[in-house]
C-alpha positions as CSV (number, residue, x, y, z in Angstrom):
1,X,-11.1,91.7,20.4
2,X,-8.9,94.0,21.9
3,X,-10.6,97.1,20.7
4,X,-14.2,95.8,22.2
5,X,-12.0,95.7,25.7
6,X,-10.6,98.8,25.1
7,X,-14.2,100.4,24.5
8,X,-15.9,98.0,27.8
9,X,-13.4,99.5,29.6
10,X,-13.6,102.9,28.9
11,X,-17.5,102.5,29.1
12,X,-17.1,100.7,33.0
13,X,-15.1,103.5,33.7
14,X,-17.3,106.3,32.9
15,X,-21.1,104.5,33.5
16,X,-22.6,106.9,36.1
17,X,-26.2,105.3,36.4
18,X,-27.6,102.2,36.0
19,X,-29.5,102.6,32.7
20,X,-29.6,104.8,29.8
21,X,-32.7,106.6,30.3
22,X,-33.6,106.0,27.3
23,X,-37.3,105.7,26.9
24,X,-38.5,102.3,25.2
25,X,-40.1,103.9,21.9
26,X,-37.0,105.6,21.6
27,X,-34.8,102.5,21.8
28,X,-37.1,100.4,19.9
29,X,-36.6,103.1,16.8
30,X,-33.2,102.8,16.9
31,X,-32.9,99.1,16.8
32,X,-36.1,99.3,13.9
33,X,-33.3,101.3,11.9
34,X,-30.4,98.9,11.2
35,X,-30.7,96.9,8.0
36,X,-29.8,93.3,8.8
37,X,-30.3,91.9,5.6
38,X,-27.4,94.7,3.6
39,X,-24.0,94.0,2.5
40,X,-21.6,93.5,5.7
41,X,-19.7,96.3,7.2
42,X,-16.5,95.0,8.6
43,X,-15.3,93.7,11.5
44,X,-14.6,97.3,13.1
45,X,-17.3,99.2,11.7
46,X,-19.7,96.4,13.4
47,X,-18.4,96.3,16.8
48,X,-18.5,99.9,17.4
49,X,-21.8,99.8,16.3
50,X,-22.7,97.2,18.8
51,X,-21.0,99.3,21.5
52,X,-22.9,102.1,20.6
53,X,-26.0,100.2,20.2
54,X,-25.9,97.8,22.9
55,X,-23.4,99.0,25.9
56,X,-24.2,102.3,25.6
57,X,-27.7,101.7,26.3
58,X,-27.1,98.4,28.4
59,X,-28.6,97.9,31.9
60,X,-25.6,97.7,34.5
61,X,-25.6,95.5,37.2
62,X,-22.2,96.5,38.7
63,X,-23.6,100.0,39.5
64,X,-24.2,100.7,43.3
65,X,-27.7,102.4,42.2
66,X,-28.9,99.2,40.4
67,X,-30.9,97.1,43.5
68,X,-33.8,96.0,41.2
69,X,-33.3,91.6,40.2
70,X,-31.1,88.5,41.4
71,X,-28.6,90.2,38.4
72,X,-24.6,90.0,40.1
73,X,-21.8,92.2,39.0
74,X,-19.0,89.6,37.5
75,X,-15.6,88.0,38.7
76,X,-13.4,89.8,36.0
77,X,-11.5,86.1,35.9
78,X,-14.8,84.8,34.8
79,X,-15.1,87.1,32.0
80,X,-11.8,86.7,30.7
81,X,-12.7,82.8,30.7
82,X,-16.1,83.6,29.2
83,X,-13.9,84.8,25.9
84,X,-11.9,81.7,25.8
85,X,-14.6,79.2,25.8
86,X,-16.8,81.2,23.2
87,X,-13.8,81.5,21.1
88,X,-12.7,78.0,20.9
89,X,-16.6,76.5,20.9
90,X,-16.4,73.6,23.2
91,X,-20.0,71.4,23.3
92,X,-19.4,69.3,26.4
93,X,-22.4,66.8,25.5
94,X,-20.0,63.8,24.4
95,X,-16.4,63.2,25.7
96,X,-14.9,63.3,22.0
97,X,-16.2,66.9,21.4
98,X,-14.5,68.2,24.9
99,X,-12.1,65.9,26.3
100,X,-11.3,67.5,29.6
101,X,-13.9,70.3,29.4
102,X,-16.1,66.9,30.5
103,X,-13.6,66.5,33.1
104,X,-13.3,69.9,34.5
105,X,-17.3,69.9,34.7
106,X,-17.4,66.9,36.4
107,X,-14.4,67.7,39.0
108,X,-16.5,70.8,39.3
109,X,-19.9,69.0,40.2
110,X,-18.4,66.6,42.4
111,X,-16.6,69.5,44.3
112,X,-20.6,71.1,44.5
113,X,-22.1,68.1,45.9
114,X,-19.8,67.2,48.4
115,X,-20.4,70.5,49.6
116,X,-24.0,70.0,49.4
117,X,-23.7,67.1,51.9
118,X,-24.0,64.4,48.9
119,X,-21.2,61.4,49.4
120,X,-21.9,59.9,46.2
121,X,-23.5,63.0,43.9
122,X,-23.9,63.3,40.5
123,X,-25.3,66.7,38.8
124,X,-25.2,68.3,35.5
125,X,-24.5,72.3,34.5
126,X,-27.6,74.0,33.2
127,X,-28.9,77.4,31.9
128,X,-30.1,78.1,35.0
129,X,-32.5,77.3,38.4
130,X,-35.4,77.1,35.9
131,X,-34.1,74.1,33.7
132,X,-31.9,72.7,37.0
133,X,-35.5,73.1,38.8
134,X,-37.4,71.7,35.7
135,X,-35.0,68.9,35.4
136,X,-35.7,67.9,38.9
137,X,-39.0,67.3,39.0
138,X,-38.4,65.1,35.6
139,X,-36.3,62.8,37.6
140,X,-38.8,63.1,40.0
141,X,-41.9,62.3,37.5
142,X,-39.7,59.4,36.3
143,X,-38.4,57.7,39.2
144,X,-41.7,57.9,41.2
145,X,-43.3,56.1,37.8
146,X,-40.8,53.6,37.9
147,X,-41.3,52.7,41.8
148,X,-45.4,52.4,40.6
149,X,-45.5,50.0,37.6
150,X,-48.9,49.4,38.1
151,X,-50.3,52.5,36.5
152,X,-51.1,53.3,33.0
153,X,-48.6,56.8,32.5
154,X,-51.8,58.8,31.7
155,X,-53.7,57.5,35.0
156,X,-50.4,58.1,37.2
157,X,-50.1,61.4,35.7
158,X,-53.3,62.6,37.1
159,X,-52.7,61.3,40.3
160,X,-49.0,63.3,40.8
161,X,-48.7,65.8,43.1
162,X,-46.3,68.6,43.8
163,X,-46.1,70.1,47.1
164,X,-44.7,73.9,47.6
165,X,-45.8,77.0,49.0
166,X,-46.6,80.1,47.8
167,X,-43.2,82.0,47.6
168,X,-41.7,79.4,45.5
169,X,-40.1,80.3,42.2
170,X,-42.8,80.4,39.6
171,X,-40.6,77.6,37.7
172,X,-42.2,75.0,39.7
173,X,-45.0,75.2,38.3
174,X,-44.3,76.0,35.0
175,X,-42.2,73.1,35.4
176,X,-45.4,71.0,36.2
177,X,-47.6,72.4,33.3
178,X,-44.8,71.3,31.1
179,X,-44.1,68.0,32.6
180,X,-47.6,67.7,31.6
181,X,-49.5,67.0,35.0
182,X,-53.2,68.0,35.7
183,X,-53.7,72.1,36.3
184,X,-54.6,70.8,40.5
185,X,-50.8,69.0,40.7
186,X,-49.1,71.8,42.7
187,X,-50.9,71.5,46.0
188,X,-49.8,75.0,48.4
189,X,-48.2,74.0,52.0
190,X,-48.9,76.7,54.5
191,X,-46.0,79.0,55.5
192,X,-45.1,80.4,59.1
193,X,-45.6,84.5,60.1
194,X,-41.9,84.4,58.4
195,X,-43.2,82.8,55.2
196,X,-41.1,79.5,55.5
197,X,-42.6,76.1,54.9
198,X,-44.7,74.6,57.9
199,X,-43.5,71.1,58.3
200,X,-46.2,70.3,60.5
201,X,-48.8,71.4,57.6
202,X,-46.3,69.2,55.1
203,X,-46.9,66.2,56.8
204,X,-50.4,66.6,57.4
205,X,-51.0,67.7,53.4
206,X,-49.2,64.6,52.7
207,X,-51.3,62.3,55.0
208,X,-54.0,63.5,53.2
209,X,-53.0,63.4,49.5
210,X,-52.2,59.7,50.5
211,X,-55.8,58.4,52.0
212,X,-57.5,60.5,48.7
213,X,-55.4,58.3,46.3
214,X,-52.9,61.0,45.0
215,X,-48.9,60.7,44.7
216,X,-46.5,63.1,46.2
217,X,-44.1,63.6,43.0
218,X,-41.8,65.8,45.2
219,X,-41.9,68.5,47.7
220,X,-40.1,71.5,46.7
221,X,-38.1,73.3,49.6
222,X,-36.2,77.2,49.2
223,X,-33.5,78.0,49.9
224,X,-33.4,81.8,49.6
225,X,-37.2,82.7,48.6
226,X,-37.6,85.3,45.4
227,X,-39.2,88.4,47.5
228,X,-38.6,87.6,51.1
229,X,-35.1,86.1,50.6
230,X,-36.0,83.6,53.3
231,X,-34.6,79.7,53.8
232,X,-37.3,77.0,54.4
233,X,-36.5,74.5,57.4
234,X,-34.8,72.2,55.4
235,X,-34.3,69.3,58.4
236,X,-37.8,69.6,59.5
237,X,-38.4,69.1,56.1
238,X,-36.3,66.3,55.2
239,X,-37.2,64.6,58.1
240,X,-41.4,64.9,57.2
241,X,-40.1,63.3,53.3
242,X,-37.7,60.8,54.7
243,X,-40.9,59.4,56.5
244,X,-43.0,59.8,53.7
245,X,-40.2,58.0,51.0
246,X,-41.1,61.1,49.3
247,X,-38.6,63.1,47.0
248,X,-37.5,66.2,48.2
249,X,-35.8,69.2,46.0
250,X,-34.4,72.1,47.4
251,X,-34.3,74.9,44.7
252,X,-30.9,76.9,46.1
253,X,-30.4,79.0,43.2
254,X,-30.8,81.8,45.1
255,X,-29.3,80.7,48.7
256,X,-26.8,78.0,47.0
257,X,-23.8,80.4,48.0
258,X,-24.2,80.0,51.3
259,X,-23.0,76.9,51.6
260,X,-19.3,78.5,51.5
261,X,-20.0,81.4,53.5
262,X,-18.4,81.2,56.7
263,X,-20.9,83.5,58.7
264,X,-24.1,82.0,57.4
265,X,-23.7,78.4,56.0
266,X,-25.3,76.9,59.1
267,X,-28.8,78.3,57.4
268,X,-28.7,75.2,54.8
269,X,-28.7,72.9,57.8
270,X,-29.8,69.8,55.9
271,X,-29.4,70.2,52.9
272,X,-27.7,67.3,52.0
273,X,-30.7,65.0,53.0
274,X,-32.1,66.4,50.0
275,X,-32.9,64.4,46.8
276,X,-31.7,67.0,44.3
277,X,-30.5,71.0,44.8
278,X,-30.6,73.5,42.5
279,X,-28.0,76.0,42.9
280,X,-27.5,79.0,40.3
281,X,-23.6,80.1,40.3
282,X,-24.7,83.2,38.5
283,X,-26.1,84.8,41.8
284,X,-24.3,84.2,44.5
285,X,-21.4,83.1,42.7
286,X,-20.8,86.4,40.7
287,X,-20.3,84.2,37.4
288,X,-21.6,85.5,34.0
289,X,-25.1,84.2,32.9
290,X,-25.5,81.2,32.5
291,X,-24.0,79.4,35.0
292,X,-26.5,76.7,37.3
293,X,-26.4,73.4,38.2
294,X,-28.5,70.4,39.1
295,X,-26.8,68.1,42.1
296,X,-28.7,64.5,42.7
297,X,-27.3,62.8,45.8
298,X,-27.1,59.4,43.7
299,X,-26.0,58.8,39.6
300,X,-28.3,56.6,39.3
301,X,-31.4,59.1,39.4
302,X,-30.1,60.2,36.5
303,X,-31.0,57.4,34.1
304,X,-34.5,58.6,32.8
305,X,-32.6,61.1,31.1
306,X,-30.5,59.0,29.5
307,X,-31.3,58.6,25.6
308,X,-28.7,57.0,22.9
309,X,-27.9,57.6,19.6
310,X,-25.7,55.8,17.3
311,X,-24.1,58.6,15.7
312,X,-23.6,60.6,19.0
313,X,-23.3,57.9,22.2
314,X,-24.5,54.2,21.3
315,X,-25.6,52.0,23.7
316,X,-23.5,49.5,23.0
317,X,-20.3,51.8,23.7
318,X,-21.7,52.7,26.4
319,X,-21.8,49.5,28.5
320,X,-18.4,48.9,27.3
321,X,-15.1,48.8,29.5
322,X,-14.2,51.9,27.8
323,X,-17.1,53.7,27.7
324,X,-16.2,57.5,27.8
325,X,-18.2,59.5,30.2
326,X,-20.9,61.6,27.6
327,X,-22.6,63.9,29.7
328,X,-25.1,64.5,27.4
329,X,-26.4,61.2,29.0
330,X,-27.1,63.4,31.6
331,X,-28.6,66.6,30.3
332,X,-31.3,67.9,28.9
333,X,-29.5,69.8,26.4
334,X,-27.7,68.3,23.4
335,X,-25.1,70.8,22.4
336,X,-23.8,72.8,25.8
337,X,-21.0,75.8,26.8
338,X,-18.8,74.5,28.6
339,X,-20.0,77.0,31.2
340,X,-18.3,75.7,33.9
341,X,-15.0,77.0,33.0
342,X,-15.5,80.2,34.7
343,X,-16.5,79.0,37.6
344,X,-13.3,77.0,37.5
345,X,-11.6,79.9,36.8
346,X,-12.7,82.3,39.6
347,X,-12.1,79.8,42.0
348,X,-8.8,79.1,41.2
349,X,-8.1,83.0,41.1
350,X,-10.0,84.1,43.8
351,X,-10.5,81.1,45.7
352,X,-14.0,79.5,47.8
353,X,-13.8,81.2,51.1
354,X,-13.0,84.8,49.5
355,X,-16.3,83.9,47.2
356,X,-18.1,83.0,50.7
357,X,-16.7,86.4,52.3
358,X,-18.4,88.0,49.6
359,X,-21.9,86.2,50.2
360,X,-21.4,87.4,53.6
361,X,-20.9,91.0,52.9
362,X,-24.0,91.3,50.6
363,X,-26.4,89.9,53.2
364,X,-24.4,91.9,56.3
365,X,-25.4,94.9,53.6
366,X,-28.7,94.2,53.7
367,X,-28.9,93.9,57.4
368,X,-27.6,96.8,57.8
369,X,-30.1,98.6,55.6
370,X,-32.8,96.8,56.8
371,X,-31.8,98.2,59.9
372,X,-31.6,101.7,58.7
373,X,-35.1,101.9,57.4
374,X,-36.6,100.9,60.5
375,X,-35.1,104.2,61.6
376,X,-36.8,106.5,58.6
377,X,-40.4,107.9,59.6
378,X,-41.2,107.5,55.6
379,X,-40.7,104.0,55.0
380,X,-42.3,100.8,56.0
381,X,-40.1,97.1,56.6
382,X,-41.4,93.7,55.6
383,X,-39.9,90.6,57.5
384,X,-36.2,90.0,57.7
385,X,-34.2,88.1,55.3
386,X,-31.6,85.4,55.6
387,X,-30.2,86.3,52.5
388,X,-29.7,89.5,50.9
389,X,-33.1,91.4,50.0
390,X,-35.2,94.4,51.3
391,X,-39.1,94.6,51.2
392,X,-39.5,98.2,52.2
393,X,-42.1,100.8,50.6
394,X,-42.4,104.6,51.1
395,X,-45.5,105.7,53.5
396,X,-45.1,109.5,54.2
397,X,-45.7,110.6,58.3
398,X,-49.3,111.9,57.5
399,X,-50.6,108.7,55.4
400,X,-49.9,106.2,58.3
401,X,-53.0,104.6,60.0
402,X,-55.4,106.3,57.6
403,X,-57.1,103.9,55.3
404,X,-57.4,106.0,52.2
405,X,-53.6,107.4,52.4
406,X,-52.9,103.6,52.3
407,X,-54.4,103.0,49.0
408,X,-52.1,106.2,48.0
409,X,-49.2,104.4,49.0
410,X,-50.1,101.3,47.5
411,X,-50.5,103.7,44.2
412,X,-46.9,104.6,44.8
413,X,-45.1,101.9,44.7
414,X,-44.9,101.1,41.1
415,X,-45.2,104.9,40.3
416,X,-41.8,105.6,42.3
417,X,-40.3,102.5,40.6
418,X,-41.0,103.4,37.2
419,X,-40.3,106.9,37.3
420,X,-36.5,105.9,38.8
421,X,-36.0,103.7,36.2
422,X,-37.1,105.8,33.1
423,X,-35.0,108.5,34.7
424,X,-31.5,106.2,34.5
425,X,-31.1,107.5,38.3
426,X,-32.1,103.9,40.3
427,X,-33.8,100.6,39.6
428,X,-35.3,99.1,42.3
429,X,-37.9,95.7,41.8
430,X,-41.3,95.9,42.8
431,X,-43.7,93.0,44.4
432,X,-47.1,92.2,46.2
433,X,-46.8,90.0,49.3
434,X,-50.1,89.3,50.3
435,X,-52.0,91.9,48.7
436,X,-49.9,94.5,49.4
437,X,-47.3,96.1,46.9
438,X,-43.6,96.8,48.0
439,X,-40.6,98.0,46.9
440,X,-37.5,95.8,46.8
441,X,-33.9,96.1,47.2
442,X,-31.9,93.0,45.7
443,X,-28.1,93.7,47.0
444,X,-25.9,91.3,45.6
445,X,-22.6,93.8,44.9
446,X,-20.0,93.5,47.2
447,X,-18.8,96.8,46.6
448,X,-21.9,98.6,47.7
449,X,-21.8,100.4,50.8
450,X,-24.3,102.0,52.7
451,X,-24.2,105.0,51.8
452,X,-24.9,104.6,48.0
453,X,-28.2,102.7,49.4
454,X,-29.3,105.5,51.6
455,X,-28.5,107.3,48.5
456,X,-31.3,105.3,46.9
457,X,-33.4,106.0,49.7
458,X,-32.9,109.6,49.0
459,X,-34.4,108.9,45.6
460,X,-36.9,107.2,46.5
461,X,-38.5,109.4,49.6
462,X,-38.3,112.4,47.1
463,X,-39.7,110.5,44.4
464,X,-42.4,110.1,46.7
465,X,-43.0,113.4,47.8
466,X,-42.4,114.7,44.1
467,X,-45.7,112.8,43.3
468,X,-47.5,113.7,46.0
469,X,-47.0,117.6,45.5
470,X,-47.5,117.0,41.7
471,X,-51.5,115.4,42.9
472,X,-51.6,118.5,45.5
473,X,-51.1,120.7,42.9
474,X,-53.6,119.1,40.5
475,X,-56.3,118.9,42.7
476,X,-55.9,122.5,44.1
477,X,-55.2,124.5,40.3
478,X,-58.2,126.4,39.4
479,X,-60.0,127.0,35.7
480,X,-57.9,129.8,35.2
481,X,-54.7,128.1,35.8
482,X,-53.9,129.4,39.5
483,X,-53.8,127.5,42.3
């Protein structure tokens, strides 16, 4: 153990780019080579090989350079915990195989929702927003079937809506094809020029669902959208469901941090009228994958999870006066890390406000940035952000306002992308909003400056013009080789 830290630190110390450069067919050949059925090797002999193997050629999200996915350097307390609870195994589905691992995670997800605005919340620690956002929508396929008896399952099934709009997080709907509702159940709300929700549009979508004989299952509100890292207006929202008795989730995962932020928590404005909230403290919480969680604003929503078994929590223990608190009764998962330790951890270490400092400074980053580009005659904005991404895409002086040079810079953007990341130099994301393809900057290191983004930048504008002299010169050599 102490050798692997030895070797992580002497790799964080000396990691220069954000990926190997390795090309894949190369990578996939080494990996091809290692015999996993031969005698074993030791102890030694197969860590360093999984050093060699796997950190030397691992993608690092600490670097300044990487800008690419919703991936978060790590609280070093967070780590250390990661080792103690892997090493001693904890499952915290049942009380008698944690003890007070069950009672830390609780302390923890009672400290979450009271944030949240929840008086009385209950939640449960996940994988991550996609379970805590598939979960959701189970309670909310459950509890709205319970509230209408009258239906046969498979006729309400066909009658359940979802209502979201297009810059959700794909695991909505996933979510629905798996909760097994009809391909039509996730109806689209239109967004605002900022791509927020319209409330107005909500409650008119729902009026209308209602006199065609369909049920609203739940409306699904972000906070912190994918590409344009924007919030949704939660109040307007909550007020349009509260009229409606409709059940309203707000996936956070992204924007969750904010609520301790003390420059921007004012943008989850009403949340807590919310029926259930994701919130993923591996983003904004700079925790280790996995660590999410799924907060309810009242226990009892819980119970259509709830499933006994007599060798793991009977029934009749517990509705007994000593019935131990089995939070397997509340999750989707059986066995479960007891994940929340290093959010524990960090907080005691580092404390809530220094964490919400730290949310702060990422999206202050990406202000500034935003800012910067706005200044560059090569690059094009997209919308602002609450949180902390950058839409931006490269679109030389001479290819502005000309329809074909538009198409060329549409070419670009996954071009520049992938030649950054095959070269270990940069990785930036990529995205189409409406048709249109853009580069994105996720910043979510606290540590990065400006300056190692405007060294990105660099990158990417002569990235850009690399390619376009590379097609110049194609286009212009003759036969014989000379241009």
């Amino acid at each position: 153990m102490h050798e692997v830290v030895d070797a992580l630190t002497e790799r964080f110390t000396r990691v220069d780019a954000p990926t190997s450069a390795n090309d894949r067919a190369s990578l996939e050949s080494e990996v091809a080579g290692f015999d996993l059925d031969c005698h074993g090797i030791g102890n030694v002999a197969a860590l360093r090989e999984a050093d060699d193997l796997y950190a030397r050629n691992a993608v690092w999200f600490h670097h300044p350079s990487y800008v690419a996915h919703l991936n978060c350097p790590v609280a070093v307390p967070a780590v250390a915990a990661e080792a103690m609870l892997a090493a001693i195994n904890t499952s915290v589905d049942t009380y008698d195989q944690s003890e007070v691992a069950t009672l830390m995670e609780r302390r923890l997800v009672h400290w979450a929702s009271r944030h949240v605005g929840f008086a009385v919340g209950d939640g449960i620690f996940t994988s991550g927003g996609t379970q805590s956002n598939l979960q959701a929508l189970f309670l909310a396929r459950e509890n709205v079937l319970r509230a209408h008896g009258d239906s046969t399952r498979r006729d309400f099934l066909s009658r359940l809506r979802v209502l979201t709009t297009d810059q959700t997080h794909f695991s909505v709907s996933r979510a629905a094809f798996i909760l097994g509702l009809d391909a039509e159940a996730v109806v689209t709300v239109d967004t605002d020029a900022t791509g927020r929700m319209d409330a107005e549009a909500l409650a008119e979508l729902l009026r209308d669902i209602d006199e065609t004989g369909g049920i609203v299952m739940a409306v699904v509100a972000t906070a912190g959208t994918t590409d344009l890292g924007v919030i949704d207006p939660l109040t307007s929202i909550a007020e349009v469901c509260e009229a409606s008795n409709v059940w309203m989730h707000v996936d956070a995962a992204y924007g969750g941090g904010l609520l301790w932020a003390p420059q921007r928590r004012h943008l989850l404005a009403g949340i807590g009228r919310a029926t259930s909230v994701t919130i993923d403290f591996h983003k904004t919480f700079f925790q280790p994958v996995s660590s999410s969680a799924l907060l309810v604003r009242d226990v009892a929503l819980f119970e259509p999870t709830i499933h006994h078994n007599d060798y793991l929590n009977p029934e009749a223990e517990a509705h007994s006066a000593e019935a131990e608190p089995n939070q397997v009764d509340k999750s989707l998962q059986t066995t479960r890390r007891f994940d929340a330790l290093k959010l524990w951890t960090t907080l005691r270490a580092r404390g809530a406000d220094e964490i919400g400092e730290m949310v702060d400074t990422v999206c202050d980053l990406a202000a500034e940035v935003r800012e910067l580009l706005e200044t560059q005659p090569d690059f094009e904005v997209l919308g602002a952000s609450d949180l902390s991404t950058v839409l931006f895409r490269f679109v030389p002086a001479t290819a502005r306002g000309r329809e074909t040079d538009s198409a060329t810079a549409d070419e670009l953007v996954p071009m520049i992308r992938r030649v950054l990341f095959r070269s270990g130099r940069a990785a930036v994301a990529r995205t189409t909003i409406d048709g249109t393809p853009w580069l994105k900057l996720t910043l979510l290191n606290p540590d990065t400056t400006v300056a190692d983004i405007t060294a990105v930048l660099d990158l990417v504008r002569a990235t850009g013009h690399g390619i376009l002299a590379g097609r110049y010169l194609e286009s212009t050599t003759t036969e014989g080789g000379a241009a």
